[in-house]
N, C-alpha and C positions, 0 to 999 in steps of 0.2 A: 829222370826229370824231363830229357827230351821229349821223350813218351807221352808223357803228361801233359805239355805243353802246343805237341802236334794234336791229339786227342781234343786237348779243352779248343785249340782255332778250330778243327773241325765241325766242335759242336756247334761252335757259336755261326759258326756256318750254313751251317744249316737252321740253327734257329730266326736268325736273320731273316727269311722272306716268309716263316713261319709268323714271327712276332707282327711281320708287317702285315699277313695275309689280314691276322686275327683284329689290326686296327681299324680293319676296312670298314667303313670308311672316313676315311679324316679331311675329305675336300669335296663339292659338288660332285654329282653322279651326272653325265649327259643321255638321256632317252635319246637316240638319234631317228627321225620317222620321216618317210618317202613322202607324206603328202604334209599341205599346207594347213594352217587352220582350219578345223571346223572337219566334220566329215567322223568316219567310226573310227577308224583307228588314233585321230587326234583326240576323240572325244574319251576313248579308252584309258589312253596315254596321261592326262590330265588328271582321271580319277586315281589310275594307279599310284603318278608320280607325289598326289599328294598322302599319300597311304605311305608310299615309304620314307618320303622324307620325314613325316613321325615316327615309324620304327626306324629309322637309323641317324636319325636327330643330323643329317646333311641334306643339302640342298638336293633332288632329282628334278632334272631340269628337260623340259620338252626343247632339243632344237629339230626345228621342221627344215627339210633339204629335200624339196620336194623335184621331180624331174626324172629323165628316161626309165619311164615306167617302175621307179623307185630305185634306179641304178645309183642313180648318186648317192643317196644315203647311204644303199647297202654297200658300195666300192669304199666309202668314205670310212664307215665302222668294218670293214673289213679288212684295210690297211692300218686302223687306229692300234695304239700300242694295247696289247693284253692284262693290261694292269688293273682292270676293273671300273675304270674311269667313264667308260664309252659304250654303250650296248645298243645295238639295233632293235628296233619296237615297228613291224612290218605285218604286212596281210600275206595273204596265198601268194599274188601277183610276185611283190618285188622279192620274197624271202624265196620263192621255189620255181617261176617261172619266167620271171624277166630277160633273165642272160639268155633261153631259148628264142625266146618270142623275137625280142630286138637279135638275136644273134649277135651278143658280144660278151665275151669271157669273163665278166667284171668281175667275178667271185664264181663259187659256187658250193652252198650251203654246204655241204657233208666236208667240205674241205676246209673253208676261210671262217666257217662259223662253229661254236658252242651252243645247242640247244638250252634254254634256260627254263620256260615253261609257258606256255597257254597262259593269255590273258582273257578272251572273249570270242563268243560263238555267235555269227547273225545269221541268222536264215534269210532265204528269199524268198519270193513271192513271184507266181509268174500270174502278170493283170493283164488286163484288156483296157482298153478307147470302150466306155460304154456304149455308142456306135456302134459295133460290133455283136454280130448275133450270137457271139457263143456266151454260153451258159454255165455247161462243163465242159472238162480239161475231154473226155470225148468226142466231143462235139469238133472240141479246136482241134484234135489231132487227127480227126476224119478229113475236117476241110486242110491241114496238111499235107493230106498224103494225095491230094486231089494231083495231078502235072501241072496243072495252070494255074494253081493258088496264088493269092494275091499276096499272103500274109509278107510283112516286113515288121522286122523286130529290130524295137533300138538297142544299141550295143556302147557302154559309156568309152568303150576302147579295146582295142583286139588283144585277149589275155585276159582280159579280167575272169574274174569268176562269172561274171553278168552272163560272159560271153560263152564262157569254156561250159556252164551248164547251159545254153541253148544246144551246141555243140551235140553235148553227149547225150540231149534230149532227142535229138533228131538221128542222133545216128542208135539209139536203142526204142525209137517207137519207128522210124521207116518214112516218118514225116519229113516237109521241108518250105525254109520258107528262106525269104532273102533280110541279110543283115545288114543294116545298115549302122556304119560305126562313128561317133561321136568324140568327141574332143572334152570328154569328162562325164558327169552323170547330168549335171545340170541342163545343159540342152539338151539331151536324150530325152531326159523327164517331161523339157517344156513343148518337144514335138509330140510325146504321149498325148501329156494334155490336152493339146491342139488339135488329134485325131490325124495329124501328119504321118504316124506310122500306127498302126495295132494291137502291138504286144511290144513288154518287155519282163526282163526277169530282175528284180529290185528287191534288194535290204530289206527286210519287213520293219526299220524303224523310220527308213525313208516313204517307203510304199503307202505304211497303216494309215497317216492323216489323209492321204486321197481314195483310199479304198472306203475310210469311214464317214466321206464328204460328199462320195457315189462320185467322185471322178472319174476312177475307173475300178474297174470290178476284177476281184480275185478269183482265182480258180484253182488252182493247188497251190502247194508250199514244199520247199524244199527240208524240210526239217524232219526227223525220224519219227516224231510224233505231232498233231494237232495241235497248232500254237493255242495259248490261252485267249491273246487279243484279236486270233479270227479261229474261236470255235465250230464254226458251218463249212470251215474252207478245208477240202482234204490234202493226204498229202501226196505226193506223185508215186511214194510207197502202194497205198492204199488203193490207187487209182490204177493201178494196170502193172505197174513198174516197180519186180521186186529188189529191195536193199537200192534204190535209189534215195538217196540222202546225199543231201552238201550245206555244207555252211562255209561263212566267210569266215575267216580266225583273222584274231589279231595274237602277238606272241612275240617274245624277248628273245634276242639273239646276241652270244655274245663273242668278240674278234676272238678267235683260233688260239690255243696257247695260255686264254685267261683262266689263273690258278680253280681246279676245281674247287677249294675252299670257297672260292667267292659266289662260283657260279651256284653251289648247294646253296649257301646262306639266301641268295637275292630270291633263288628258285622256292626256299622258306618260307620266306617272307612273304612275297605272293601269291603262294599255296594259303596262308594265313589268310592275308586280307581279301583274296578271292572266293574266302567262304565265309566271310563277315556275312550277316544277312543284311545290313544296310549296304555295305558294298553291291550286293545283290541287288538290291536294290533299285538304285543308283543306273545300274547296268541294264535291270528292267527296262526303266523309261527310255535307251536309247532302242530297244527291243534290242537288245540281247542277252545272251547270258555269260555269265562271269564263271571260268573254269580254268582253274592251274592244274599246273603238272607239272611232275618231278623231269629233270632235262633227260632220263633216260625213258618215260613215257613221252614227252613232247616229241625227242629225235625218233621212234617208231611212228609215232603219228605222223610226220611229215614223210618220214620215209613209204608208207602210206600213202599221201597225199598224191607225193611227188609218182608212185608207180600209175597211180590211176591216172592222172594229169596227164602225164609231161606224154606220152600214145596219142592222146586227144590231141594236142598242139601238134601233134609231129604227121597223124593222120589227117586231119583239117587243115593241114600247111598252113597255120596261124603265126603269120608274121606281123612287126610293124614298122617292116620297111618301107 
């Protein structure tokens, strides 16, 4: 009878965080994101958040914890309890290269985080000040490699992807030109415009409306194929530079320790709603595209990321101190 009775507490022991895994979820979900309103990864976070809070009939809620290069948010869901309640919603920057770049320990993904899955893929765009006499991406990488070139490229912040592919454009064509680095995208953009600097490398959903307004002129793309909304424009592949491809991702991260039941389920879900073709959609108009992955394709891919990256950062001593 003792037997029996140790037996049935054990079970019930372990069914306990089963049963509870399996109710998840029964109160608000928190998206947790590095940046402020507006911008791709909010604008991602929004589409997603309202996709799931219909498939899990609770609330998924964007809070924006915008700051040290996305430090705060990621230190903030990185210390948050594992219980499913909390998940980080971050880009390249704060998810893989922040704690280098700033040089401060706040996390560090393969450790403090659970990969959950891919939300969204943006390309970039590398344009010109119409001003400027280049034509093709040729042309600009000739007067490059010139010693005394003028070129200066805006940079919305040291780290960014903006930045880290000028970076690794210059150090695989031999070219070079001076960076000049910004306090966000928005003044970067508005010295473009101005013809205060040259060139820079931008979002194709930020880019498209001034490239199609002849503000300023595109020349390659960073994407592995020819985008749809600038078919004339190559891509840096096709243009000289083989298996050169990057995109900005946006992607769900979740604190260390959160039951893999939950993290499958969420990774589910938006494997689902990430192949809606209205979702698709949706993610079109901000020019990008919408791609899940399961958390053991997401964690390769960053792992990925992180080897081609974090060389770049560490060879161009890209700090921002």
């Amino acid at each position: 009878m003792r037997k029996f009775i140790a037996l049935s507490l054990a079970a019930a022991c372990v069914a306990a965080p089963l049963a509870a895994q399996a109710e998840w979820p029964d109160k608000p979900v928190r998206l947790v994101l590095p940046y402020p309103p507006g911008g791709n990864v909010d604008g991602a976070a929004r589409i997603v958040s309202e996709q799931l809070q219909q498939a899990f009939k609770q609330p998924f809620i964007v809070d924006n914890r915008p700051g040290a290069g996305g430090m705060i948010a990621g230190e903030f869901v990185a210390k948050a309890a594992p219980d499913g309640y909390t998940f980080f919603m971050g880009a390249n920057g704060p998810i893989l290269f922040s704690p280098v770049i700033f040089k401060r320990k706040a996390y560090d993904w393969r450790k403090d985080f659970a990969p959950v899955s891919s939300v969204s893929f943006t390309p970039l765009v590398l344009q010109v000040h119409p001003s400027t006499p280049y034509k093709t991406i040729a042309e600009f990488i000739a007067e490059g490699k010139k010693p005394d070139n003028k070129l200066t490229m805006a940079s919305p912040g040291a780290g960014t992807q903006n930045h880290l592919v000028s970076e690794y454009l210059q150090r695989e064509s031999g070219a070079h030109w001076t960076t000049v680095h910004y306090k966000g995208n928005a003044p970067a953009t508005t010295d473009l415009l101005g013809g205060q600097v040259q060139f820079n490398f931008d979002q194709v959903s930020v880019a498209g409306p001034f490239i199609a307004q002849g503000k300023t002129r595109a020349l390659a793309v960073t994407s592995p194929q020819r985008l749809p909304q600038l078919p004339d424009v190559p891509t840096l592949a096709e243009s000289g530079f083989k298996d050169f491809s990057t995109e900005t991702f946006t992607g769900v991260m979740a604190p260390h320790g959160t039951p893999a039941e939950i993290v499958n389920r969420l990774s589910s879900a938006l494997q689902k709603i990430l192949a809606d073709k209205a979702v698709q959609d949706r993610f079109q108009v901000l020019g990008s595209e919408a791609r899940g992955m399961s958390p053991d394709q997401f964690g390769k891919f960053l792992d990925k990321e992180d080897k081609r990256w974090i060389p770049i950062i560490q060879q161009a001593n890209i700090s921002a101190e």
